[in-house]
C-alpha positions in Angstrom: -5.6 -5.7 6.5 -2.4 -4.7 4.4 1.3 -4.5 4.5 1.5 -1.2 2.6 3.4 0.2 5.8 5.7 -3.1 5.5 6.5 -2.8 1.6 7.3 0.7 2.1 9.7 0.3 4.8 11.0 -2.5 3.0 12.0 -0.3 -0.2 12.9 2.8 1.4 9.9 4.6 0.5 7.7 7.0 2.0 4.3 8.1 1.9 3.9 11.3 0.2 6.1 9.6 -2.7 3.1 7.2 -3.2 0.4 9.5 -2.8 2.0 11.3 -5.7 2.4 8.5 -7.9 -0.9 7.1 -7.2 -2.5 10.5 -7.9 -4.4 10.0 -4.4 -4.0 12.5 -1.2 -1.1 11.9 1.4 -4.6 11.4 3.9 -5.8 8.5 2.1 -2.6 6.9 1.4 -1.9 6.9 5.2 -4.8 5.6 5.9 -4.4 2.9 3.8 -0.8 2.2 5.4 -2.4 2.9 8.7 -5.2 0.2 7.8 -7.9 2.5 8.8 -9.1 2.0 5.4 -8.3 -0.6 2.8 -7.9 0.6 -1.1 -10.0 -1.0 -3.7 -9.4 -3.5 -5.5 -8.1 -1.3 -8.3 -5.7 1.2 -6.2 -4.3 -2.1 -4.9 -3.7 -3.4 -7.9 -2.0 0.4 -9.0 -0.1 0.1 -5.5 1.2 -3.0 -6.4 2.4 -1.9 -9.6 4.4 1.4 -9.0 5.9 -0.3 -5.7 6.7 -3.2 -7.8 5.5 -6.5 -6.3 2.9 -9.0 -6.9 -0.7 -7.9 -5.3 -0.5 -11.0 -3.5 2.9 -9.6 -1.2 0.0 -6.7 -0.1 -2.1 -8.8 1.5 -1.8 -10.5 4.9 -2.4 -14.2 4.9 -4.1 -16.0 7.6 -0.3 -17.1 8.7 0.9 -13.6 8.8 -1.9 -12.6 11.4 
């Protein structure tokens, strides 16, 4: 599980703005903010860096759940 959804609501930010900088389809992008589908460790990584956090504020901990 993620908080894509969470970060992007935090920042104001919508999906098809990070499907475009991440060069991925608005599909996949929502269904990684859906959690349907979890990115790889890469596009995490790539998520992390145009929404600027740390990796680590993507992830749900076992406290969060």
């Amino acid at each position: 599980m993620n908080r894509i959804k969470e970060v992007l609501i935090e920042k104001d930010l919508k999906q098809v703005w990070l499907a475009e900088q991440l060069g991925k389809s608005f599909n996949m992008v929502n269904g990684y903010v859906q959690n349907r589908r979890q990115p790889s460790i890469e596009d995490l990584y790539k998520i992390a860096e145009i929404l600027e956090v740390d990796p680590r504020d993507l992830l749900l901990t076992k406290e969060d759940q």
